[in-house]
PDB file of N, CA, C and O in Angstrom:
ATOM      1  N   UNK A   1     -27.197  63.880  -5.398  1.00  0.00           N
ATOM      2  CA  UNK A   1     -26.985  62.466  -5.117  1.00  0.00           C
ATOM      3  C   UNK A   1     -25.719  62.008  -5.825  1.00  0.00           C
ATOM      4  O   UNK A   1     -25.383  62.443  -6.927  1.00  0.00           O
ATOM      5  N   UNK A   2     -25.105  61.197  -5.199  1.00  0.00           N
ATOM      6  CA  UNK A   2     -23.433  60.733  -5.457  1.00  0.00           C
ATOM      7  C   UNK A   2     -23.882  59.497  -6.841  1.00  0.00           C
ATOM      8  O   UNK A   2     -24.954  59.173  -7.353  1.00  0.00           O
ATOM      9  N   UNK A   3     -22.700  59.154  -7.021  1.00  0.00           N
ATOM     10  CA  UNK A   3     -22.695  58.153  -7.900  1.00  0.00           C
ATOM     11  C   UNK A   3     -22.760  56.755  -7.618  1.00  0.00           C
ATOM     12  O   UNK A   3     -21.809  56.378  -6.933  1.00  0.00           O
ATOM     13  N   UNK A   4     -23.661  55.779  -7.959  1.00  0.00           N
ATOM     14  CA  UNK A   4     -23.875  54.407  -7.448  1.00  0.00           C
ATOM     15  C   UNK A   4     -23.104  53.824  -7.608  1.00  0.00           C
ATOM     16  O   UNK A   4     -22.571  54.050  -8.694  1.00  0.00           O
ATOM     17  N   UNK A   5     -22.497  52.780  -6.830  1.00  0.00           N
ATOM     18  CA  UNK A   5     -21.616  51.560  -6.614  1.00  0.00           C
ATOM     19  C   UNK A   5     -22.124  50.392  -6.813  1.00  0.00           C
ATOM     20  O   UNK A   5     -23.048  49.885  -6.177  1.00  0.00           O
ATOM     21  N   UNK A   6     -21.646  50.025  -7.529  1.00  0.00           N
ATOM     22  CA  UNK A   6     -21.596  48.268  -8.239  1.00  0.00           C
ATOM     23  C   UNK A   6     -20.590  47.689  -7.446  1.00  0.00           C
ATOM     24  O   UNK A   6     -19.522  48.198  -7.108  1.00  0.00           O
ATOM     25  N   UNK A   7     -21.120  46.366  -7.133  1.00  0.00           N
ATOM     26  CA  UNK A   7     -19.959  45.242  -6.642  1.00  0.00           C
ATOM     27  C   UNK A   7     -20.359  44.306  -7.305  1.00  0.00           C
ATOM     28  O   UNK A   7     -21.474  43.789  -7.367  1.00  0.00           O
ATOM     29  N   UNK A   8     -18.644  43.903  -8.236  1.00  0.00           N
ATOM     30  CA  UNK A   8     -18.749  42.617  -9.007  1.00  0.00           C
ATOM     31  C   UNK A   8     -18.014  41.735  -8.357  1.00  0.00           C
ATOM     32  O   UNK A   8     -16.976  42.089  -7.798  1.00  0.00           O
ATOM     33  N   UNK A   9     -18.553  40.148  -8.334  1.00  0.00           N
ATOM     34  CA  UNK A   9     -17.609  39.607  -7.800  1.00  0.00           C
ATOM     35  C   UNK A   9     -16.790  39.346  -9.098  1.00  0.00           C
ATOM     36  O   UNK A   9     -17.194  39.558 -10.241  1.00  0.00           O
ATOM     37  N   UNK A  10     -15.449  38.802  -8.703  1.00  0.00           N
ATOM     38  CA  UNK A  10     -14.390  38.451  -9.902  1.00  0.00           C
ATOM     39  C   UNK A  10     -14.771  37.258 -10.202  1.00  0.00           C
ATOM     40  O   UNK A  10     -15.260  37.110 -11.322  1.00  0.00           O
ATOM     41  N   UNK A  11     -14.695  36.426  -9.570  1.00  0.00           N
ATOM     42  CA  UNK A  11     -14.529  34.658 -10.024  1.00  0.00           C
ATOM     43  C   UNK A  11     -15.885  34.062 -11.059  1.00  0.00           C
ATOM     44  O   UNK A  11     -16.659  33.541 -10.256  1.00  0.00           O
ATOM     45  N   UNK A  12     -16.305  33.967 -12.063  1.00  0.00           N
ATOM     46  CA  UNK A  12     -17.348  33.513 -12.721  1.00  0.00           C
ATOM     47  C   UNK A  12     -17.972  34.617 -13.081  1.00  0.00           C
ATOM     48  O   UNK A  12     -18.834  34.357 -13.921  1.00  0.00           O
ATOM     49  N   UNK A  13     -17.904  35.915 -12.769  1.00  0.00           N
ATOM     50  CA  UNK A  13     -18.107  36.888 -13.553  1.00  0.00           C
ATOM     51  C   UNK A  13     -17.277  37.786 -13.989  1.00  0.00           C
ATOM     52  O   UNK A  13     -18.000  38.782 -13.957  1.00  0.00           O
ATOM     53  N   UNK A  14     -16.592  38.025 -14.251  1.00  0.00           N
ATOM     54  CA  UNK A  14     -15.358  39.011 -15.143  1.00  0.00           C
ATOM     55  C   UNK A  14     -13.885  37.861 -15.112  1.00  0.00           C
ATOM     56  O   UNK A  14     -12.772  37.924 -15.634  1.00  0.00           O
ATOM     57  N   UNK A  15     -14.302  37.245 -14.569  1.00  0.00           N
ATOM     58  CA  UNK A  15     -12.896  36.096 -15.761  1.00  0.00           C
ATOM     59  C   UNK A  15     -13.418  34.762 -15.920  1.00  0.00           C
ATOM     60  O   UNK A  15     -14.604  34.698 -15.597  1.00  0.00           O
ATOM     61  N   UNK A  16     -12.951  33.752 -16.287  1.00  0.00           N
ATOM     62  CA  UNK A  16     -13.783  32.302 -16.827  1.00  0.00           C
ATOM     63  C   UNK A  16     -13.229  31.399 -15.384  1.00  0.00           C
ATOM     64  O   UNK A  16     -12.424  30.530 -15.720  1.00  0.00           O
ATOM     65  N   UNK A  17     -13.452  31.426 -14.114  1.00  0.00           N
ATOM     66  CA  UNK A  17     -13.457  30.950 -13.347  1.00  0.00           C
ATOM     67  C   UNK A  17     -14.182  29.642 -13.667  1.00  0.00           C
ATOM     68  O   UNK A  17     -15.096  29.744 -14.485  1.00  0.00           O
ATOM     69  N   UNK A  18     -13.942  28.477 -13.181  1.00  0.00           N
ATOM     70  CA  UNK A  18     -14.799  27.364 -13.246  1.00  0.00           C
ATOM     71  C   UNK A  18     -14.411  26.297 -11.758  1.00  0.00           C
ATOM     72  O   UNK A  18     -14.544  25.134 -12.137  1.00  0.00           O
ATOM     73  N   UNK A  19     -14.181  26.316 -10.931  1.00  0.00           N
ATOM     74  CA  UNK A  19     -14.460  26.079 -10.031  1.00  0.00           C
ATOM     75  C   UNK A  19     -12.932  25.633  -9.317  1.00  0.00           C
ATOM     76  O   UNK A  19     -12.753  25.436  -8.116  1.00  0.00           O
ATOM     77  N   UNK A  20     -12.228  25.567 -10.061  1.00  0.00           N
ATOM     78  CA  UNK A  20     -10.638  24.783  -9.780  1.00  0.00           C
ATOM     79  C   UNK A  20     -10.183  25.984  -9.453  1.00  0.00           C
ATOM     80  O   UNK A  20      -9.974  26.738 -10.402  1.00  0.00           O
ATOM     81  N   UNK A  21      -9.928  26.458  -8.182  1.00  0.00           N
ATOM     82  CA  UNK A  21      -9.196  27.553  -7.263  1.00  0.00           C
ATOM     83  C   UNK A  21      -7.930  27.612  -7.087  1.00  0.00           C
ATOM     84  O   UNK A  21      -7.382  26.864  -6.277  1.00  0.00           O
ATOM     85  N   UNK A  22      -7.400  28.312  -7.654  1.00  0.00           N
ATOM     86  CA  UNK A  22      -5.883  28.263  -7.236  1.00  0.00           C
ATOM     87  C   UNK A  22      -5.777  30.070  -6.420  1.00  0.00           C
ATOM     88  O   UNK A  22      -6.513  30.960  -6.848  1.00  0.00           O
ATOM     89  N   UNK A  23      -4.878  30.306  -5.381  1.00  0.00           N
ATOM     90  CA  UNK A  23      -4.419  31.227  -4.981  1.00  0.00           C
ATOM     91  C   UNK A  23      -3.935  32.055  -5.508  1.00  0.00           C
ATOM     92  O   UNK A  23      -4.107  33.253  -5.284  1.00  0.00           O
ATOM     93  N   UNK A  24      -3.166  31.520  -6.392  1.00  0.00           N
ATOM     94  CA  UNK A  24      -2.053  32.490  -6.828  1.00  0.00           C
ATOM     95  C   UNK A  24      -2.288  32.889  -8.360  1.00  0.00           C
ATOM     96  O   UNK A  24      -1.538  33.691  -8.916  1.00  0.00           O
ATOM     97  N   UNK A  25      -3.298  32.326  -8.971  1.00  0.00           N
ATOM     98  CA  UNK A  25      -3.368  32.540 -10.609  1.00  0.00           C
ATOM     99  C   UNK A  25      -4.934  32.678 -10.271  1.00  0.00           C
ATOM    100  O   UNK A  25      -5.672  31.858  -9.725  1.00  0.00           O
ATOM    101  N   UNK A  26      -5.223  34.002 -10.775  1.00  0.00           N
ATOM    102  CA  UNK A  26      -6.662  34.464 -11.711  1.00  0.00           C
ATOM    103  C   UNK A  26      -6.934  34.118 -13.174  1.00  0.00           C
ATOM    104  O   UNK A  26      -6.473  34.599 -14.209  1.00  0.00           O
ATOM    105  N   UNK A  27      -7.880  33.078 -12.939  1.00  0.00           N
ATOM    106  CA  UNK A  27      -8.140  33.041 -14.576  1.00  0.00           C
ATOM    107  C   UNK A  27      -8.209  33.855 -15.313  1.00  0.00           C
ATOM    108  O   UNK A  27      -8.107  35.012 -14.904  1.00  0.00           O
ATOM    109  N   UNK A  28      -8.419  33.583 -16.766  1.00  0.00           N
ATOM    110  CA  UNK A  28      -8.431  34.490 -18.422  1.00  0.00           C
ATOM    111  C   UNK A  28      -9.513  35.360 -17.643  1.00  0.00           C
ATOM    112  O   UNK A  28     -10.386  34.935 -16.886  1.00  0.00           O
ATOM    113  N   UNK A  29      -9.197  36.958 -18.082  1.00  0.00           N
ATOM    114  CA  UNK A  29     -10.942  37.909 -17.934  1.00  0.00           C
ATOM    115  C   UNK A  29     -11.787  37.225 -19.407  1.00  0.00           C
ATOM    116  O   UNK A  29     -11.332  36.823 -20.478  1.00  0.00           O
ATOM    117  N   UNK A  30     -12.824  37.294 -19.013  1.00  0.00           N
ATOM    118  CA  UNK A  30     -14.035  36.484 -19.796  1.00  0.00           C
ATOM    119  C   UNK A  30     -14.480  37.569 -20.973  1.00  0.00           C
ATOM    120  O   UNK A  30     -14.701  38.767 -20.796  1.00  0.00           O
ATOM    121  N   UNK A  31     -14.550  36.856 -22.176  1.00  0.00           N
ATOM    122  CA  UNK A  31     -14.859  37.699 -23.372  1.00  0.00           C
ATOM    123  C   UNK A  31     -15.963  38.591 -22.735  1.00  0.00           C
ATOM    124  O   UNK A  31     -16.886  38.219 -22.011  1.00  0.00           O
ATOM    125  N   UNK A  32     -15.601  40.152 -23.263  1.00  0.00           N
ATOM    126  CA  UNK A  32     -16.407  40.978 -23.329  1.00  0.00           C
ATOM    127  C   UNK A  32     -16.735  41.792 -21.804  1.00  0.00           C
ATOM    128  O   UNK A  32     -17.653  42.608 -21.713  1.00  0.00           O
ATOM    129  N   UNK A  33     -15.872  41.447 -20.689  1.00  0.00           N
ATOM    130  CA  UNK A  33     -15.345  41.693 -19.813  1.00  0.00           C
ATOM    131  C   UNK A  33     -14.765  43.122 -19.648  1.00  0.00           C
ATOM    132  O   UNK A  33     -15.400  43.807 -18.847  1.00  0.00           O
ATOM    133  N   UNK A  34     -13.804  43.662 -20.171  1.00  0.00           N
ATOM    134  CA  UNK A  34     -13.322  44.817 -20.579  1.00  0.00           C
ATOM    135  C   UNK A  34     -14.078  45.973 -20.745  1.00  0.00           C
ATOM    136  O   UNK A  34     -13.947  47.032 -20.132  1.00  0.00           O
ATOM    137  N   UNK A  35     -15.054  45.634 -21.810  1.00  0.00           N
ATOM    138  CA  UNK A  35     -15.620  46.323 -22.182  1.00  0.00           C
ATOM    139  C   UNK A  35     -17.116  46.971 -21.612  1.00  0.00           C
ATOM    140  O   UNK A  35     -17.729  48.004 -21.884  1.00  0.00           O
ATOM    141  N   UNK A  36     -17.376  45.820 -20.682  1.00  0.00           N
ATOM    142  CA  UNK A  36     -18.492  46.157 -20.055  1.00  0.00           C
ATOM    143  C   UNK A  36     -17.583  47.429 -18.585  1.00  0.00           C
ATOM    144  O   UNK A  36     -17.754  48.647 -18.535  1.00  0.00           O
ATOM    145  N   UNK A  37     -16.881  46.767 -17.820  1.00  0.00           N
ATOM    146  CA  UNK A  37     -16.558  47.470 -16.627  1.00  0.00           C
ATOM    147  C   UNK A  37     -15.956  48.824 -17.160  1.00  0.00           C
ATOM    148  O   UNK A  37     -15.647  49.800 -16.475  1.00  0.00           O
ATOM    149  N   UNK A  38     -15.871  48.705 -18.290  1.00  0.00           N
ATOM    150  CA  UNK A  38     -15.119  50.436 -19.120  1.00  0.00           C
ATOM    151  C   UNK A  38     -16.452  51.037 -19.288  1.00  0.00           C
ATOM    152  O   UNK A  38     -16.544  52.048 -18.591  1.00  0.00           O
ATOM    153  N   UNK A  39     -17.667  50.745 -20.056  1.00  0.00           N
ATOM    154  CA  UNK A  39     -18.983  51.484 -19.943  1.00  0.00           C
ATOM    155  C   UNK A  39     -19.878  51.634 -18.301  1.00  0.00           C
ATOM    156  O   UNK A  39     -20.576  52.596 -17.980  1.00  0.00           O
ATOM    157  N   UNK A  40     -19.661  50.652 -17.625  1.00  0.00           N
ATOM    158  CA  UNK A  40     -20.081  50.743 -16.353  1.00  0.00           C
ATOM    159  C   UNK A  40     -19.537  52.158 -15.935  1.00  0.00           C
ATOM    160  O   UNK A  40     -20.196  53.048 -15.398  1.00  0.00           O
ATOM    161  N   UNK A  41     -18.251  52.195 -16.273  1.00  0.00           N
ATOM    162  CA  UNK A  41     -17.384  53.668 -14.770  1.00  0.00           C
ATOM    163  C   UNK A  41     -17.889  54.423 -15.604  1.00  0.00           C
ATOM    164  O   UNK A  41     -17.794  55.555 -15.129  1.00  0.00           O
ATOM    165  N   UNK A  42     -18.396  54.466 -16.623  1.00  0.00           N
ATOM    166  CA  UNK A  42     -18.819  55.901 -17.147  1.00  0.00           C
ATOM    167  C   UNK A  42     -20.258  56.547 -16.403  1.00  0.00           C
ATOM    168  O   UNK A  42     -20.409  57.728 -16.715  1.00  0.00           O
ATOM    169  N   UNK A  43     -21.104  56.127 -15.685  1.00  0.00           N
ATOM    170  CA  UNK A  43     -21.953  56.126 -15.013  1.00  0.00           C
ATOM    171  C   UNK A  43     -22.056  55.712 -13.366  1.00  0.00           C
ATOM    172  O   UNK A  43     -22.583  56.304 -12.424  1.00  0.00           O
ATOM    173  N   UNK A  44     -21.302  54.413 -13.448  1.00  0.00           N
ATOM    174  CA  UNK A  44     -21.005  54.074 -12.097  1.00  0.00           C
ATOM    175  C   UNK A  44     -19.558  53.614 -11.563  1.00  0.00           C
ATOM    176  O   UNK A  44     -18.599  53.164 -12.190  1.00  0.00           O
ATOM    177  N   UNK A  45     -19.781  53.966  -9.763  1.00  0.00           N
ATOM    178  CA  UNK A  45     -18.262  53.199  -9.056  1.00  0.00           C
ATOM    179  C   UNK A  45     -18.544  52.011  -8.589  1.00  0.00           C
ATOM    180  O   UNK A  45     -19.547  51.520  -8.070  1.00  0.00           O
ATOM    181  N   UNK A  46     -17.089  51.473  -8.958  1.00  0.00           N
ATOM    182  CA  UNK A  46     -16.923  50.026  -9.418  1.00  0.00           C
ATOM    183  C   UNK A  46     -16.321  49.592  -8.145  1.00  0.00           C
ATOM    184  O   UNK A  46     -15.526  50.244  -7.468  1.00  0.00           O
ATOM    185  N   UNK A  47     -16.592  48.909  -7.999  1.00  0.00           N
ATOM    186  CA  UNK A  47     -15.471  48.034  -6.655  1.00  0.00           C
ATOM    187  C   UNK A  47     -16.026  46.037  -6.991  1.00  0.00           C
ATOM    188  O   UNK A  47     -16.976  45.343  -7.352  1.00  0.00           O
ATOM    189  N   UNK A  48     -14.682  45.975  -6.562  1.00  0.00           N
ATOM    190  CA  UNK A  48     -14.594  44.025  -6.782  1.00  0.00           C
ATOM    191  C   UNK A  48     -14.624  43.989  -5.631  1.00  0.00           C
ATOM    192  O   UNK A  48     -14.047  44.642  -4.762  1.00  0.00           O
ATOM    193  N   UNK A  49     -15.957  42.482  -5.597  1.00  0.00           N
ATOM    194  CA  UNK A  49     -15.865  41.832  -4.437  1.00  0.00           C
ATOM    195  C   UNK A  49     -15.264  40.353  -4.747  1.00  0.00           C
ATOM    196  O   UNK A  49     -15.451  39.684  -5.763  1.00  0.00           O
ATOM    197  N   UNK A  50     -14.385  39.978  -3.441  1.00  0.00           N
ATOM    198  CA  UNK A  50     -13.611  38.541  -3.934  1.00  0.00           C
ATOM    199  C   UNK A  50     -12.954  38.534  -3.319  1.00  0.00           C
ATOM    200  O   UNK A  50     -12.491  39.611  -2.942  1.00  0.00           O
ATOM    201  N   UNK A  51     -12.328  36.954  -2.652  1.00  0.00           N
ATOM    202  CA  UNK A  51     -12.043  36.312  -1.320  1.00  0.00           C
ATOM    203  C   UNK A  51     -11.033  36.493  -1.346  1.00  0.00           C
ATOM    204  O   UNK A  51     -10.415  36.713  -0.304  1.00  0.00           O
ATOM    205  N   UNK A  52     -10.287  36.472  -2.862  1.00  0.00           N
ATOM    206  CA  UNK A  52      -9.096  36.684  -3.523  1.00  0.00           C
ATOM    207  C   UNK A  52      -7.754  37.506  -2.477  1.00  0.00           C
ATOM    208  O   UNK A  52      -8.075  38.414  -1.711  1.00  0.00           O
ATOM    209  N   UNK A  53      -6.568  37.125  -2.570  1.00  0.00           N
ATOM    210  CA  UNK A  53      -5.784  38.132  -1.806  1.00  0.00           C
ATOM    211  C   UNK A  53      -5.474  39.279  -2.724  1.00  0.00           C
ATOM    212  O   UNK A  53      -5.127  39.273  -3.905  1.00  0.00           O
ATOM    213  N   UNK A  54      -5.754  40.582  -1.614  1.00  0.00           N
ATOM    214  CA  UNK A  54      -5.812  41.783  -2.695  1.00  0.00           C
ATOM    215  C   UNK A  54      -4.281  42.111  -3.627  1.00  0.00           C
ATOM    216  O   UNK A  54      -4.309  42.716  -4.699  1.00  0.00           O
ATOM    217  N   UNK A  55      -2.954  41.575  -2.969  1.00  0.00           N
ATOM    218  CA  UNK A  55      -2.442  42.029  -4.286  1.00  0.00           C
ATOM    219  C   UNK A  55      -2.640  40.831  -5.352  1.00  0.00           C
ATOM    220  O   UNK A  55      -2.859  41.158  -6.518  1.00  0.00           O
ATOM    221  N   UNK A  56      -2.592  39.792  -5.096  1.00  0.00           N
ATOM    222  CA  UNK A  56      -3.154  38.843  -6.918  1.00  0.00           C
ATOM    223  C   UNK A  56      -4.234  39.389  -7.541  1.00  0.00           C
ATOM    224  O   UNK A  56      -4.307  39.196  -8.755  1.00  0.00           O
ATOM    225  N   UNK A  57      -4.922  39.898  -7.117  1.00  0.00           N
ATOM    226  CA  UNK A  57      -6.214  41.099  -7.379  1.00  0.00           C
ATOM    227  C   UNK A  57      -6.058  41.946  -8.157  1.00  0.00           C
ATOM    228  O   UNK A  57      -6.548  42.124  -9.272  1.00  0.00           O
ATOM    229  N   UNK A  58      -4.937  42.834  -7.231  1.00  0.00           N
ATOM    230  CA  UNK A  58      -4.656  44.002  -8.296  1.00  0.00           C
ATOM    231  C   UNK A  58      -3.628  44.060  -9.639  1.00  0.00           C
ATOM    232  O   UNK A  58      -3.466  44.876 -10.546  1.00  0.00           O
ATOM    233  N   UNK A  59      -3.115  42.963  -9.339  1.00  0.00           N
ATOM    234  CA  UNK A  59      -2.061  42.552  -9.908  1.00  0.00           C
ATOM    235  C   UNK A  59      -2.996  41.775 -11.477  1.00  0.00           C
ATOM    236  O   UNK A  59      -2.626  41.887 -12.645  1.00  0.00           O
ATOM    237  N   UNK A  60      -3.879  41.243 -11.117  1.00  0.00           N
ATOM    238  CA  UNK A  60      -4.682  40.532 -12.298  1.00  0.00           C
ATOM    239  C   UNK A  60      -5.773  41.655 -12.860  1.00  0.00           C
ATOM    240  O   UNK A  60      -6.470  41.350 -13.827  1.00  0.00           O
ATOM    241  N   UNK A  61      -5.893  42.845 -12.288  1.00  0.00           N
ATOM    242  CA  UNK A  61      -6.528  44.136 -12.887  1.00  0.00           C
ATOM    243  C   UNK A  61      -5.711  45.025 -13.843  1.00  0.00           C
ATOM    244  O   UNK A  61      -6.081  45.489 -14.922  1.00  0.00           O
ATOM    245  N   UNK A  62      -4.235  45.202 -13.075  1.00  0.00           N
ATOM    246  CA  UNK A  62      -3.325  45.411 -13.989  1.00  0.00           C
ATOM    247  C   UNK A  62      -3.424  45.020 -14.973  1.00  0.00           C
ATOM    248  O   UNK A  62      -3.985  45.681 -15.846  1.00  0.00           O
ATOM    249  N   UNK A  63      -2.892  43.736 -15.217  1.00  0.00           N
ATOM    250  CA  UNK A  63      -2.760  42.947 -15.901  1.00  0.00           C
ATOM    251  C   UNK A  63      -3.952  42.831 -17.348  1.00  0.00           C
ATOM    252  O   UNK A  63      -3.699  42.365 -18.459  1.00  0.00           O
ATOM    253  N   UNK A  64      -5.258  43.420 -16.862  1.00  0.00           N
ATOM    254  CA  UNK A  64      -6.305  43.086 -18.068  1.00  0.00           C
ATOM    255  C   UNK A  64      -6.888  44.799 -18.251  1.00  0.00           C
ATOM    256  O   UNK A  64      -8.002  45.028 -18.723  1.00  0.00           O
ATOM    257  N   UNK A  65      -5.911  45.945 -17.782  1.00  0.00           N
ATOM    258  CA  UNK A  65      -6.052  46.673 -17.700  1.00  0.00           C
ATOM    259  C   UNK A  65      -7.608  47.510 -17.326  1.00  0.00           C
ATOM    260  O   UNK A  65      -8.160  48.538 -17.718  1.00  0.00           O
ATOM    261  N   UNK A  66      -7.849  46.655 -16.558  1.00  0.00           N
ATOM    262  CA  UNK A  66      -9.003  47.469 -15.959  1.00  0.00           C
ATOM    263  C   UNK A  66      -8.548  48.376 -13.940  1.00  0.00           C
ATOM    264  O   UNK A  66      -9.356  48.460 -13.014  1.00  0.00           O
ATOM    265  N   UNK A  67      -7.478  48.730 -13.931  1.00  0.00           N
ATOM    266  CA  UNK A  67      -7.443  49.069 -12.436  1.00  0.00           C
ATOM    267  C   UNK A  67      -7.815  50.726 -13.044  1.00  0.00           C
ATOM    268  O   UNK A  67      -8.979  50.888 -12.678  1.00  0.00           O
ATOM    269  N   UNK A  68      -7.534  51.537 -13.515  1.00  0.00           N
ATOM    270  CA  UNK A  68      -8.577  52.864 -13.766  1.00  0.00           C
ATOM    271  C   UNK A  68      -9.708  52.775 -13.622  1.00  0.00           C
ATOM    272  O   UNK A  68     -10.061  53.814 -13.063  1.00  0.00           O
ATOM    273  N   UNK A  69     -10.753  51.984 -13.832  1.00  0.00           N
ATOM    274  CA  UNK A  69     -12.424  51.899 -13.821  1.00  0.00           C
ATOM    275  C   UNK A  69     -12.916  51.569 -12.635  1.00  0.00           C
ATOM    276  O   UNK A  69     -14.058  51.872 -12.289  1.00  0.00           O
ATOM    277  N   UNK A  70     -11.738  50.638 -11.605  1.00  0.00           N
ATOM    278  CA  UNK A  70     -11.992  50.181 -10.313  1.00  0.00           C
ATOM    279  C   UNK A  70     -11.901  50.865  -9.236  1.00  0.00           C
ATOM    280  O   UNK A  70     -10.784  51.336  -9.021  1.00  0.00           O
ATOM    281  N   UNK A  71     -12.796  51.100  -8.401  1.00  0.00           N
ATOM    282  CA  UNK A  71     -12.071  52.428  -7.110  1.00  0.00           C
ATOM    283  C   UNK A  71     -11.765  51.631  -6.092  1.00  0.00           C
ATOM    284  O   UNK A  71     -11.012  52.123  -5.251  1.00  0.00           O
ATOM    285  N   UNK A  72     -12.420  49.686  -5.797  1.00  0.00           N
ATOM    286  CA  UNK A  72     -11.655  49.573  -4.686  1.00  0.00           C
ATOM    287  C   UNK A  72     -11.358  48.018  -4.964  1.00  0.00           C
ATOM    288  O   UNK A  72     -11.300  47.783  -6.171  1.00  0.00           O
ATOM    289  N   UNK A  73     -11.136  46.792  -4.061  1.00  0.00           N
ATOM    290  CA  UNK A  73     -11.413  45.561  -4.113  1.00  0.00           C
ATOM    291  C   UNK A  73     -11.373  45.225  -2.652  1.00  0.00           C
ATOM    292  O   UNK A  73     -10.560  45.679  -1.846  1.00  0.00           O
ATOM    293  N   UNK A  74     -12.392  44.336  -2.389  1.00  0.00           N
ATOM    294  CA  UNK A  74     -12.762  43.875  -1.205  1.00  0.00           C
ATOM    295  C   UNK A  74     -13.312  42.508  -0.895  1.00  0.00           C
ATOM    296  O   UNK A  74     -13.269  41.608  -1.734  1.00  0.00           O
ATOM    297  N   UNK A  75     -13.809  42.352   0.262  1.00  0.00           N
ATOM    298  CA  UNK A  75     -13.861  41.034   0.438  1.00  0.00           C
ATOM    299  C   UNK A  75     -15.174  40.933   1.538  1.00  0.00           C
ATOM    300  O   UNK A  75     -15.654  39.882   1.963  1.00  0.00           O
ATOM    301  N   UNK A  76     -15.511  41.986   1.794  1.00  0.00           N
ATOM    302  CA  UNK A  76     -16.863  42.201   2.752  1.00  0.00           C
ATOM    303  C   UNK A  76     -17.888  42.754   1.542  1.00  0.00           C
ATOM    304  O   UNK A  76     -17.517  43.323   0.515  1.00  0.00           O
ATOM    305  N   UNK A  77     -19.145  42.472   1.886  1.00  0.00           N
ATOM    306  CA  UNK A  77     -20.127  43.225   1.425  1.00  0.00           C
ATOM    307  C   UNK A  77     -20.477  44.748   1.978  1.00  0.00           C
ATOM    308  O   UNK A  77     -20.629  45.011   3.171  1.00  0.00           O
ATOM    309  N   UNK A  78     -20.574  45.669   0.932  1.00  0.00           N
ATOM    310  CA  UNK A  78     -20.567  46.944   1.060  1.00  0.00           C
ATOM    311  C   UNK A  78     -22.272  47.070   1.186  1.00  0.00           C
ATOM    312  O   UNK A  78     -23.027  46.796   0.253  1.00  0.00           O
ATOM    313  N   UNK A  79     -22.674  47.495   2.406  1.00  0.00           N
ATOM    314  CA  UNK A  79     -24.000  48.332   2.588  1.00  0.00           C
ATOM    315  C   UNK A  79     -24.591  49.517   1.902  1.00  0.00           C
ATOM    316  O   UNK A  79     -25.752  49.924   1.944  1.00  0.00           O
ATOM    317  N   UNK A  80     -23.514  50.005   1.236  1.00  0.00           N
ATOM    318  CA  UNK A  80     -23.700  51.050   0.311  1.00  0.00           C
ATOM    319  C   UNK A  80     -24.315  50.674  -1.127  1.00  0.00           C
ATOM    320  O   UNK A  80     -25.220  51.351  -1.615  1.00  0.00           O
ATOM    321  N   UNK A  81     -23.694  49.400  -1.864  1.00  0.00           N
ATOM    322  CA  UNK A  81     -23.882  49.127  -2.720  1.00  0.00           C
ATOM    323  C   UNK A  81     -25.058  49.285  -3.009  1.00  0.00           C
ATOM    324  O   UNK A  81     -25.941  48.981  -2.208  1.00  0.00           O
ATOM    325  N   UNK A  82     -25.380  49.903  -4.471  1.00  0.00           N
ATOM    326  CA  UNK A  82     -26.546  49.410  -4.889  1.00  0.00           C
ATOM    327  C   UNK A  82     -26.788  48.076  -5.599  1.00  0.00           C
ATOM    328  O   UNK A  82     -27.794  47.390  -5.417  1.00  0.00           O
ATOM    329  N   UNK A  83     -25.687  47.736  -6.502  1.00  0.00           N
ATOM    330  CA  UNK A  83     -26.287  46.628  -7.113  1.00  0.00           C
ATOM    331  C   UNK A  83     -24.930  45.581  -6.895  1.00  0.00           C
ATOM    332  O   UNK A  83     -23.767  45.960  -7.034  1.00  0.00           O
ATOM    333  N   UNK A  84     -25.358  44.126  -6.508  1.00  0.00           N
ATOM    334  CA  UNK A  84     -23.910  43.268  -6.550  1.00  0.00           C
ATOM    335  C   UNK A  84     -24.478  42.520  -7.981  1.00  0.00           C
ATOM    336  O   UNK A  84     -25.611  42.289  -8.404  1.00  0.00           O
ATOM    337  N   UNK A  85     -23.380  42.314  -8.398  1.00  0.00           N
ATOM    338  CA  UNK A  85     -23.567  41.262  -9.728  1.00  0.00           C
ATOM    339  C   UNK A  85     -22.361  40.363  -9.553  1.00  0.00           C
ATOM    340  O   UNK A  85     -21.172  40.611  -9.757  1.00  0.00           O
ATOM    341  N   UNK A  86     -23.073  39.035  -9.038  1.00  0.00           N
ATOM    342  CA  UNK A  86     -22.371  37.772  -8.348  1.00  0.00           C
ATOM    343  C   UNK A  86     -23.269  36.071  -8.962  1.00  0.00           C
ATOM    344  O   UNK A  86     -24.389  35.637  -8.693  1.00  0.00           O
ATOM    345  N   UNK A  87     -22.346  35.604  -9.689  1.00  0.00           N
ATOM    346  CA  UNK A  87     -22.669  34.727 -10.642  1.00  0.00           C
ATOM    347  C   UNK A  87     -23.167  33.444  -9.827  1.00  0.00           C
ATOM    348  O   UNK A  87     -23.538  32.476 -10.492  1.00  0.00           O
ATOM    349  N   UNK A  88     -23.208  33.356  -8.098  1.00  0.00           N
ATOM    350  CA  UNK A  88     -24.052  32.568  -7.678  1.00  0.00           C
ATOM    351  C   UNK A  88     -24.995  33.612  -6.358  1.00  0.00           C
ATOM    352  O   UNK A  88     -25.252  33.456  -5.164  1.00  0.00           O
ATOM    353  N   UNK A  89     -25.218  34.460  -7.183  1.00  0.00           N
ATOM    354  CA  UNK A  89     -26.674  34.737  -6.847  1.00  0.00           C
ATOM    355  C   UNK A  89     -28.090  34.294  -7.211  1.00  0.00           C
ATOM    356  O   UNK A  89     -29.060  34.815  -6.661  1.00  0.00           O
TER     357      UNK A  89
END
């Protein structure tokens, strides 16, 4: 059996999103952020879900150095997933 896939969304869970949307700027990643999606890939594949346009995406993964731990970013829900962790679920 392969390795399970997590889908996080970005906005209110891995940065301090609070409801004021801008396009072009991803908020601060949220204390303790880092460190969780770095122990996650050690067990599981990671993919972001978020409405987000994918290069401000990758560009804000860069940026908080998590694009190694991530294998994709998207904007559909993956049928594969096993678990989504989405802060208005």
């Amino acid at each position: 059996m392969g390795i399970k896939l997590i889908s996080i969304d970005l906005d209110g869970v891995l940065n301090e999103y609070d409801g004021d949307f801008d396009a072009d700027k991803i908020p601060p990643i949220r204390n303790g952020a880092y460190e969780f999606i770095k122990n996650l890939s050690k067990d599981y594949r990671i993919e972001i879900f978020t409405t987000r346009e994918r290069r401000v995406t990758k560009n804000w993964l860069k940026e908080n150095n998590l694009q190694d731990f991530i294998e994709n970013e998207t904007n559909m829900k993956n049928s594969f997933t096993s678990v989504f962790l989405d802060d208005s679920a």
